[in-house]
N, C-alpha and C positions, 0 to 999 in steps of 0.2 A: 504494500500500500504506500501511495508517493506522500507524504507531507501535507500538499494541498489540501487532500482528501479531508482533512483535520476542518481543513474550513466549515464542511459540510457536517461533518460527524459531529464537531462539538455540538452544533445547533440542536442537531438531532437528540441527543443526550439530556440537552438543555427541555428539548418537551418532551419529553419523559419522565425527566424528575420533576416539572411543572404540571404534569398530572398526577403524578404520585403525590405534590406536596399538598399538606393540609392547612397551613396556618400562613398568615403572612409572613413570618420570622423565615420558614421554609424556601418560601418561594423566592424571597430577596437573596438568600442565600444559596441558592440556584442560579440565578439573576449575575450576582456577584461573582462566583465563580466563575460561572460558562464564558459572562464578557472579557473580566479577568484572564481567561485564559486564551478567548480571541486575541487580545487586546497585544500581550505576551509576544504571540504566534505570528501578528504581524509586523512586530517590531523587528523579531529574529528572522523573519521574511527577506525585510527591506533591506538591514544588515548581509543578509545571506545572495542577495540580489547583487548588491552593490557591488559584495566583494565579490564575487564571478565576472561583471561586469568590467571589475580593473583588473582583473588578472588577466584579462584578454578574450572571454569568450565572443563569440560575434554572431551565435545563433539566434533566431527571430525570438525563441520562445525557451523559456529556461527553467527547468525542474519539471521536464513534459512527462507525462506519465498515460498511455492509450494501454487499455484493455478491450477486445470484441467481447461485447454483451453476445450480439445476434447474426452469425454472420452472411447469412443469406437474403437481410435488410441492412447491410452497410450498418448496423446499431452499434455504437462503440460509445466506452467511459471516455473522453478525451481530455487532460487537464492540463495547465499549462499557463507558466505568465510571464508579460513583457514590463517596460517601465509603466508602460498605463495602468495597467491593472491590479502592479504593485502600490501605485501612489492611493489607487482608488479601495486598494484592501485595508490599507492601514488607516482611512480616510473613513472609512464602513467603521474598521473598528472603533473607533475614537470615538463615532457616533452611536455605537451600540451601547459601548461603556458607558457615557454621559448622559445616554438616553436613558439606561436602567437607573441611574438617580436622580434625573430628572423627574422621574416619573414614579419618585417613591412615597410618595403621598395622595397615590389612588387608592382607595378603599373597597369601594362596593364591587366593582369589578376587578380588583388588581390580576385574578390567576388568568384568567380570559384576556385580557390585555395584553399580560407578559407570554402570554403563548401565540398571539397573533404577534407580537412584535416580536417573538424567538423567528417564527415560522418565514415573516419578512427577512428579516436578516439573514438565515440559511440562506435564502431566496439571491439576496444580495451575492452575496460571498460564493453561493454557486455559478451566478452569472458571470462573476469576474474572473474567475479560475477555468469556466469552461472552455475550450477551440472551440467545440462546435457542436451541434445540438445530434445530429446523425452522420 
């Protein structure tokens, strides 16, 4: 499994223990972690980018990783990133972090919230890391 994949998996993680959790103490601390740990991932990214970047690589796309799902519809895992999508993931994070304490004084709805705002973010961070859809 390449790295990237992390983008996607945390999220995923993230609403799962957003349905499992019961109280709001739970869920911030779901919240807290999961971003936290995006937040981390893309920092070590952008570092990890840069430095391939001056050592000389000059490939389009960097830490690419293809697996065939299906292969008689051309269906394939394809992941993979350049400077854009680096700036744009670290950029995601920052917002997912800030947003989870932004938003820590919703009450009546908080687990529903933070599971539509987990499930955007996945959403986010799958876009940016994917080549290409088929």
């Amino acid at each position: 499994m390449n790295f990237l994949s992390l983008f996607v998996l945390i999220p995923l993680l993230m609403l799962g223990g957003l349905y499992l959790a019961k109280s709001i103490k739970a869920i911030r601390g779901v919240m807290v972690a999961g971003s936290t740990a995006l937040l981390i991932l893309s920092v070590v990214l952008t570092f990890l980018y840069l430095g391939e970047r001056l050592a000389g690589a000059t490939a389009e796309m960097l830490f690419r990783a293809d697996t065939v799902w299906y292969a008689p519809l051309h269906i394939a895992y394809s992941v993979g990133v350049d400077g854009i999508s680096v700036a744009m993931l670290l950029l995601s994070a920052v917002i997912v972090f800030t947003g989870t304490f932004g938003s820590w004084k919703l009450q009546p709805l908080t687990k529903e919230y933070f599971l539509w705002f987990t499930l955007l973010s996945m959403g986010v961070f799958g876009f940016f890391i994917s080549i290409d859809l088929f």
